[in-house]
DSSP file (Angstrom, degrees, kcal/mol; ACC not computed):
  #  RESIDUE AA STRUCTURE BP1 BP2  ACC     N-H-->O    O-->H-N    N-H-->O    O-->H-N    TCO  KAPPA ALPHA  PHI   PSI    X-CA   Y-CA   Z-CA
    1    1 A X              0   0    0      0, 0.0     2,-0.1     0, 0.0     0, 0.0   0.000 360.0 360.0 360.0 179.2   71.4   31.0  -75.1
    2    2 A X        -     0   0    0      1,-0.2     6,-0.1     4,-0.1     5,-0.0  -0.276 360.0-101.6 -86.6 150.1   68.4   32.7  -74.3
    3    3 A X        -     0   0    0      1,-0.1     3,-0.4     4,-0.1    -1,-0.2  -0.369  39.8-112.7 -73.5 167.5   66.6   36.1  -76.4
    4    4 A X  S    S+     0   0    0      1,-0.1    -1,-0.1     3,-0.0     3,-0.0   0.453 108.6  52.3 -84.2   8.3   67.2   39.0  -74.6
    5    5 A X  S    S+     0   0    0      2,-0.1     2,-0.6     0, 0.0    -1,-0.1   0.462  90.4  82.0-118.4  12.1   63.1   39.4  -73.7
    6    6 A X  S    S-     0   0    0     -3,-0.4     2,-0.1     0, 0.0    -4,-0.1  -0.901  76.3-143.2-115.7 162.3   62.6   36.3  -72.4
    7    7 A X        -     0   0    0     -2,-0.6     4,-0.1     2,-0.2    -4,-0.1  -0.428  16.8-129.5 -97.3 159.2   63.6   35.9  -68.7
    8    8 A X  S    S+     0   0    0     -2,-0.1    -1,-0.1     2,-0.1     0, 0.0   0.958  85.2  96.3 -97.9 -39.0   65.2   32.1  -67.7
    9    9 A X  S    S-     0   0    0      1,-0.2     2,-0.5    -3,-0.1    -2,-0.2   0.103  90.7-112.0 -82.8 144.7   62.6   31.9  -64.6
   10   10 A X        -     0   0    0      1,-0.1    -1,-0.2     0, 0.0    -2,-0.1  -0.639  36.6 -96.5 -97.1 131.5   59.6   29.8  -65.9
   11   11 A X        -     0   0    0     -2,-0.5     2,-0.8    -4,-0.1    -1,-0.1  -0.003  36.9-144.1 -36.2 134.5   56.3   31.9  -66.2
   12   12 A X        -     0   0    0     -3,-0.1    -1,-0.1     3,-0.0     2,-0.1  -0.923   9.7-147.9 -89.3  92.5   54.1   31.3  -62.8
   13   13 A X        -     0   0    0     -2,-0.8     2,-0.2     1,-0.1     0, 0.0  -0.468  36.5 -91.5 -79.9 162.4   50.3   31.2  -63.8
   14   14 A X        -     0   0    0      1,-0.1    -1,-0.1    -2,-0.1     3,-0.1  -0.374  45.7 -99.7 -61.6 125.2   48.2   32.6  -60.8
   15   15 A X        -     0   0    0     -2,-0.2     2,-0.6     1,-0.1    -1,-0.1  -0.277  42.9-102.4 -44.7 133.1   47.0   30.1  -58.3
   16   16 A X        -     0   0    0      1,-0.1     2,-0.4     3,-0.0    -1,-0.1  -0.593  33.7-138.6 -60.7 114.2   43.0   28.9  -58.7
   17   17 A X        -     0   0    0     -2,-0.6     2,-0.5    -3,-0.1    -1,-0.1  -0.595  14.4-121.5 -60.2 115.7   40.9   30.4  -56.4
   18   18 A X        -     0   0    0     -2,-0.4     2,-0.1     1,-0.1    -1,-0.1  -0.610  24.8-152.3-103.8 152.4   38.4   28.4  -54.8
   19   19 A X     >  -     0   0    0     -2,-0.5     4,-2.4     1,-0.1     5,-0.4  -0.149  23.3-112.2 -74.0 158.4   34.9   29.1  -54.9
   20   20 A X  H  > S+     0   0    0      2,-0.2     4,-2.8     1,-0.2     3,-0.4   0.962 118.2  60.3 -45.2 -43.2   32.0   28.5  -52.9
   21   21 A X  H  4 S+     0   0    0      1,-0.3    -1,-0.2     2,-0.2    -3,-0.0   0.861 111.2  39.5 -47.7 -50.5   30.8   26.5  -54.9
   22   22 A X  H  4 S+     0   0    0      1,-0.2    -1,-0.3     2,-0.2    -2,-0.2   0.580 112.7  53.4 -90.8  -6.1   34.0   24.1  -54.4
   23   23 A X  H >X S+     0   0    0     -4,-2.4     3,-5.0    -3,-0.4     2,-1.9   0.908 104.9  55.9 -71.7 -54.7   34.4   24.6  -51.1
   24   24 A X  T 3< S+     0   0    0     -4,-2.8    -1,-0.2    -5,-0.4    -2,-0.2   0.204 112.5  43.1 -62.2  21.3   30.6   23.6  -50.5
   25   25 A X  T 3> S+     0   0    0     -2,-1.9     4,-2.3    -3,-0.2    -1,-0.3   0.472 111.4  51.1 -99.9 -24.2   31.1   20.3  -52.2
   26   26 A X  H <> S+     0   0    0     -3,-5.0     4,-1.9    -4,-0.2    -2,-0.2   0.930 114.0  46.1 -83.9 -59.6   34.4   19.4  -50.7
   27   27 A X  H >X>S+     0   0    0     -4,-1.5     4,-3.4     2,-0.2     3,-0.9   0.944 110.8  51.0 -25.9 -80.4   32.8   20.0  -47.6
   28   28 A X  H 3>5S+     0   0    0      1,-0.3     4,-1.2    -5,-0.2     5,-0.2   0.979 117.6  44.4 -25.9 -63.4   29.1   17.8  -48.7
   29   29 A X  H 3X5S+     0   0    0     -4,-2.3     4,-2.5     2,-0.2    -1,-0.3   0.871 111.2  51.9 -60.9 -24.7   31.7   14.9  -49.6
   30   30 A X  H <X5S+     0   0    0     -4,-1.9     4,-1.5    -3,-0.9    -2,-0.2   0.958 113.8  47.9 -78.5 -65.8   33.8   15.7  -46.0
   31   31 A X  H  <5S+     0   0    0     -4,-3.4     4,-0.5     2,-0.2    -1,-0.2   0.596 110.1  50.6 -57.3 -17.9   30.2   15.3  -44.4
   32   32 A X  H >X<S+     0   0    0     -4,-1.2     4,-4.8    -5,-0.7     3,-0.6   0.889 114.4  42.2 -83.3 -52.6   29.3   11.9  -46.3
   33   33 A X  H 3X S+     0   0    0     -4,-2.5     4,-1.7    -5,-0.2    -2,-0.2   0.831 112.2  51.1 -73.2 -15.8   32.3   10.1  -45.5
   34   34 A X  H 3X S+     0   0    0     -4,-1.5     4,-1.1     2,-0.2    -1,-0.2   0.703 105.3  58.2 -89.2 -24.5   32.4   11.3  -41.9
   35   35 A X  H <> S+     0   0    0     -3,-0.6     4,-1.7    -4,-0.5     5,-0.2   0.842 113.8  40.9-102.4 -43.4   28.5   10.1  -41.6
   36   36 A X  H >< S+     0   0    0     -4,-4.8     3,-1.1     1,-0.2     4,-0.4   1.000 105.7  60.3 -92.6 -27.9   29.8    6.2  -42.7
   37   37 A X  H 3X S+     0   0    0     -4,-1.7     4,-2.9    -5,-0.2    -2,-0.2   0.860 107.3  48.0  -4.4 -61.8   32.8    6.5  -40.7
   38   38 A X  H 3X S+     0   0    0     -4,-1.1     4,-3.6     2,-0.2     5,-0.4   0.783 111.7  44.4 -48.2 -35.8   30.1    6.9  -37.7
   39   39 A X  H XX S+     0   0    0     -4,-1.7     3,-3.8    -3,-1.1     4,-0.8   0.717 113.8  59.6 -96.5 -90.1   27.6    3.8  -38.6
   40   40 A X  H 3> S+     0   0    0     -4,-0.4     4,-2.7     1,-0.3     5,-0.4   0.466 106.8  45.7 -17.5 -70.5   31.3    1.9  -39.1
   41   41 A X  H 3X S+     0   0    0     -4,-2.9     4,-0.8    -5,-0.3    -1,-0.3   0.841 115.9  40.3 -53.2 -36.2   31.9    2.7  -35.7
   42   42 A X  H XX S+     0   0    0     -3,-3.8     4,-1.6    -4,-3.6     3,-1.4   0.967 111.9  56.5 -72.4 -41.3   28.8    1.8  -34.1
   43   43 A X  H 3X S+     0   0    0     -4,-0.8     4,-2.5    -5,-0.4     3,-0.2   0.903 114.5  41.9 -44.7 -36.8   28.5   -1.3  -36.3
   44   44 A X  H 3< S+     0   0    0     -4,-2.7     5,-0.4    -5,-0.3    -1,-0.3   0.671 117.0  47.8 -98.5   3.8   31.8   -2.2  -34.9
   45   45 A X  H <X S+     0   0    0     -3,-1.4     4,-1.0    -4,-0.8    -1,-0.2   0.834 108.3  53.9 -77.2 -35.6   30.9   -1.1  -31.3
   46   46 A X  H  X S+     0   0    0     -4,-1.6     4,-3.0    -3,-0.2    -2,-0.2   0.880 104.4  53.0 -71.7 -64.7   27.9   -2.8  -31.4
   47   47 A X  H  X S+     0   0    0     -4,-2.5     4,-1.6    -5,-0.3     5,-0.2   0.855 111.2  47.2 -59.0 -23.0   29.6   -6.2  -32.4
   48   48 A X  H  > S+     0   0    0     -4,-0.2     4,-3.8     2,-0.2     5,-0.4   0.912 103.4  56.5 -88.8 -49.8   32.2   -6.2  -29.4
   49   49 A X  H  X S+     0   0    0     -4,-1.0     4,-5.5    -5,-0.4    -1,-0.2   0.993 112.5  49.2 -36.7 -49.5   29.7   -5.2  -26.8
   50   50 A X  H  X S+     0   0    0     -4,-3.0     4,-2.2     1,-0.3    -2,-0.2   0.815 114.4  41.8 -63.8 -37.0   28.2   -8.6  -28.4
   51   51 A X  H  X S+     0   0    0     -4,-1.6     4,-2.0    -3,-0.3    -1,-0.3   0.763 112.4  52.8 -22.6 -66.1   31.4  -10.4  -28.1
   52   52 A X  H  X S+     0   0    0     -4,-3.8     4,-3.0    -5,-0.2    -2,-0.2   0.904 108.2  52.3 -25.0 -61.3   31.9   -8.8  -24.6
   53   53 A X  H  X S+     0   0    0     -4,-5.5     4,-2.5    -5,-0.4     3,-0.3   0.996 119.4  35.5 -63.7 -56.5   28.0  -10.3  -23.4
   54   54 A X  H >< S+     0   0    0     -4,-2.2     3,-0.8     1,-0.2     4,-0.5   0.870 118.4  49.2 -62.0 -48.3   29.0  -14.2  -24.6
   55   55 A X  H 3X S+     0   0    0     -4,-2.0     4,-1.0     1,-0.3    -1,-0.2   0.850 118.8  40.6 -88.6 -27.2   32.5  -14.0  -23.6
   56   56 A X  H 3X S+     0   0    0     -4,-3.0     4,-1.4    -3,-0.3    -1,-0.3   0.905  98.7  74.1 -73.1 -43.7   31.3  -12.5  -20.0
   57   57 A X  H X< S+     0   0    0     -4,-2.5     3,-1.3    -3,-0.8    -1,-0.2   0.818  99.2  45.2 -36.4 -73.8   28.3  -14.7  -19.4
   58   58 A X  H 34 S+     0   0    0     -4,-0.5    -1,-0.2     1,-0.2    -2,-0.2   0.702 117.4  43.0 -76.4 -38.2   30.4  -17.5  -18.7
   59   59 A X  H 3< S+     0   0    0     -4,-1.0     2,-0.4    -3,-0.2    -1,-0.2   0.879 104.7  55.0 -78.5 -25.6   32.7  -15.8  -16.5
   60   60 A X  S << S-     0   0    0     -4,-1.4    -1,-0.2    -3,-1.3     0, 0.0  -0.977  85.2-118.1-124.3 121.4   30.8  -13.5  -14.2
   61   61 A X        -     0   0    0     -2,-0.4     3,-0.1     1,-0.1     4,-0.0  -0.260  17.7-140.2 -44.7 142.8   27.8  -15.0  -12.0
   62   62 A X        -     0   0    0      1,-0.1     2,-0.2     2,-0.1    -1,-0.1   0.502  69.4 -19.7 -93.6   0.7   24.6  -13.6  -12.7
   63   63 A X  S    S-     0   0    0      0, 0.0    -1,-0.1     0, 0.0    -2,-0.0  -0.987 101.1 -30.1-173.6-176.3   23.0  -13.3   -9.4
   64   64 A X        -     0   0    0     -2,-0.2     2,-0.5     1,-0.1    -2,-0.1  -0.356  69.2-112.7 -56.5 151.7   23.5  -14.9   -5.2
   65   65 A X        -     0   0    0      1,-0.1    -1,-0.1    -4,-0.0    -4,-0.0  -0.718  42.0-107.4 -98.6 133.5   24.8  -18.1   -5.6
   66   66 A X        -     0   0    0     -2,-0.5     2,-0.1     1,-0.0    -1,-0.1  -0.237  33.5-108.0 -65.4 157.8   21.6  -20.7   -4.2
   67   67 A X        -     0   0    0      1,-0.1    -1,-0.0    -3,-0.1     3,-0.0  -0.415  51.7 -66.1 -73.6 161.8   22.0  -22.3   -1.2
   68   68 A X        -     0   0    0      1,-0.1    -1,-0.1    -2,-0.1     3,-0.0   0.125  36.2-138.8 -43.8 157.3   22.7  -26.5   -0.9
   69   69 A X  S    S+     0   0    0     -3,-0.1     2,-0.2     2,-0.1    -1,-0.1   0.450  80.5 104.6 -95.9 -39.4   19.3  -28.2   -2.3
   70   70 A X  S    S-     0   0    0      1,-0.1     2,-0.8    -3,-0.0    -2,-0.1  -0.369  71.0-143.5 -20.3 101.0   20.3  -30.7    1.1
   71   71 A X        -     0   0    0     -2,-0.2     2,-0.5     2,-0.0    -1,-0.1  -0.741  22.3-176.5 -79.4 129.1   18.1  -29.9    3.5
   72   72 A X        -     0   0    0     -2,-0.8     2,-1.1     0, 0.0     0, 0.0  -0.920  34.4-120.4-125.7 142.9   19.8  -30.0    7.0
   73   73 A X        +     0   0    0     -2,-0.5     5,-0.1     1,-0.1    -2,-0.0  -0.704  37.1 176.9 -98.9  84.2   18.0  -29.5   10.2
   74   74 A X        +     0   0    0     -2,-1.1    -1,-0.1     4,-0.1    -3,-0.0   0.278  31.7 120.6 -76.2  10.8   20.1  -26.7   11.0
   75   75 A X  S >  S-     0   0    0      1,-0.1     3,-0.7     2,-0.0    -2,-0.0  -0.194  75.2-114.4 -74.3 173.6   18.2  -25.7   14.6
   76   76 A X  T 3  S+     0   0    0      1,-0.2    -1,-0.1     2,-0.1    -2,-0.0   0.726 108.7  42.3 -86.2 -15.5   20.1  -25.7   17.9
   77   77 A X  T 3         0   0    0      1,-0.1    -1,-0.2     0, 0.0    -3,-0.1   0.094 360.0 360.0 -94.6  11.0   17.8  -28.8   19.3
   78   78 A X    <         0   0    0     -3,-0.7    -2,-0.1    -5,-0.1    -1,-0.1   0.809 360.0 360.0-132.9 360.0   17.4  -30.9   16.7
């Protein structure tokens, strides 16, 4: 069994406090990854738009469609 001055509950040390110091680093690193996160996202924004332009070219006209190259004498006399 146990002495009679020690207690069964196991000693609790005191929580670490954080410092400025260590917030303002977690923070620096928070701000690094967040900044390539960003260029990730454009990089990959950038490549689908590109992906978008070929796959669309082919699908969507790019202006009025010309008239016959034929020439017909389309007047009401002629």
């Amino acid at each position: 069994m146990s002495k009679e001055g020690e207690s069964e509950l196991p000693e609790t040390k005191p929580k670490k406090r954080a410092t400025v110091a260590s917030v303002d680093k977690k923070v620096d690193d928070l701000i690094e990854v967040m900044d390539i996160i960003h260029s990730d996202v454009m990089d990959l924004k950038r490549v689908l738009k590109g992906f978008l332009e070929i796959l669309g070219d082919n699908s969507k006209p790019k202006g009025p469609e010309k008239p016959p190259s034929e020439n017909y004498d389309n007047s009401m006399y002629g």
